[in-house]
C-alpha positions as CSV (number, residue, x, y, z in Angstrom):
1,X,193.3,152.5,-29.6
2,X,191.8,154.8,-31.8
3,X,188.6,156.7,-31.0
4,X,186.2,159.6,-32.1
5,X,186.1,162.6,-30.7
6,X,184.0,163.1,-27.7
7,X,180.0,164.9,-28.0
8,X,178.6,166.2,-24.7
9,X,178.2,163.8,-22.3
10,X,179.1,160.4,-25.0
11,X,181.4,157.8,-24.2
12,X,184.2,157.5,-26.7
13,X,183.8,155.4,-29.4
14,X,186.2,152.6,-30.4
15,X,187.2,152.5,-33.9
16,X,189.3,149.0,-33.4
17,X,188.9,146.8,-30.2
18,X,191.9,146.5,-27.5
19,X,194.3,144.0,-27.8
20,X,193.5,142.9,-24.0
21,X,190.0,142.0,-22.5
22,X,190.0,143.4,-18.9
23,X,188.0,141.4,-16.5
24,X,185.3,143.9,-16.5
25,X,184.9,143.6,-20.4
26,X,184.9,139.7,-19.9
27,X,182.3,139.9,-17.3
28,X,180.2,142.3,-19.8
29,X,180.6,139.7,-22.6
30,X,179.1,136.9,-20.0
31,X,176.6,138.8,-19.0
32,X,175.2,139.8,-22.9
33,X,175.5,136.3,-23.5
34,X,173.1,135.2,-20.8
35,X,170.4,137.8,-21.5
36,X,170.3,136.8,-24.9
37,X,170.2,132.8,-24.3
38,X,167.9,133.4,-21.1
39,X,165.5,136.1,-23.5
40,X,165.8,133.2,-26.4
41,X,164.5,130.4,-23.9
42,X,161.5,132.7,-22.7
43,X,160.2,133.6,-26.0
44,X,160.1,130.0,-27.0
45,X,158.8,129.0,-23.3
46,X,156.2,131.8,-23.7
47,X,155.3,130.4,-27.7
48,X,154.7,127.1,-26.9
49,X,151.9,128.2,-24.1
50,X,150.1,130.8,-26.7
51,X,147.0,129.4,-28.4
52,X,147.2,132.9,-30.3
53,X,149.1,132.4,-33.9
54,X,150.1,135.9,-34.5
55,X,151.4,136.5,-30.7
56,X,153.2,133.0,-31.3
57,X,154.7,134.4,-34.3
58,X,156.1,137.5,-33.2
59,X,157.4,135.6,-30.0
60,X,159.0,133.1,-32.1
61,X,160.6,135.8,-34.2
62,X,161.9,137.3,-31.2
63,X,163.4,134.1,-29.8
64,X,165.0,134.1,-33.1
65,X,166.5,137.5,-32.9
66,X,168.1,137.0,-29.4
67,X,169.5,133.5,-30.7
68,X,171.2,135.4,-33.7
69,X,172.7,137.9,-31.2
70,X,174.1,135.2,-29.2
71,X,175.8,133.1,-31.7
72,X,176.9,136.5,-33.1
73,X,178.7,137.5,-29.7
74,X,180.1,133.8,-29.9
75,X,181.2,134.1,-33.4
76,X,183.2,137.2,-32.4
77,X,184.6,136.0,-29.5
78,X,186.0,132.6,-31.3
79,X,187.0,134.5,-34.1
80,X,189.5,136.8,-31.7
81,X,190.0,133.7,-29.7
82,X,191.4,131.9,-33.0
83,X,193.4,135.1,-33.7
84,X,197.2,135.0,-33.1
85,X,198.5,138.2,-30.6
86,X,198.3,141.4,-32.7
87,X,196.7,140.1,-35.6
88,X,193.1,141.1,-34.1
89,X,190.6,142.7,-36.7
């Protein structure tokens, strides 16, 4: 695991991810998922009850956004799913 060197009071940074999820990491995953579907299903809950158009807009647009981070988190996590062992990118 390679990282950066450490700044006052940073976390390391990972230049390339483990091989091995820990159940913690999984948990993290599971949770960013469901902010991002449960943000995505309020913005469009919250759009369709706004009679103004540019408050719709921008809370359509944010719907949008959360949806792209979720299927981006899923496109990851197939993509190291469909991975064989030590092969990861």
């Amino acid at each position: 695991m390679e990282q950066q060197p450490i700044h006052q009071n940073q976390q390391p940074i990972m230049m390339t991810p483990p091989e091995v999820v820990t159940v913690k990491d999984s948990l993290y995953l599971t949770d960013m998922l469901s902010w991002n579907l449960l943000a995505m299903k309020k913005a469009h809950f919250y759009a369709q009850q706004c009679q103004d158009q540019e408050i719709k807009a921008a809370l359509d647009k944010v719907g949008m956004m959360h949806q792209k981070h979720y299927n981006q988190i899923l496109r990851h996590l197939n993509k190291q799913n469909n991975q064989p062992m030590g092969k990861t990118q």
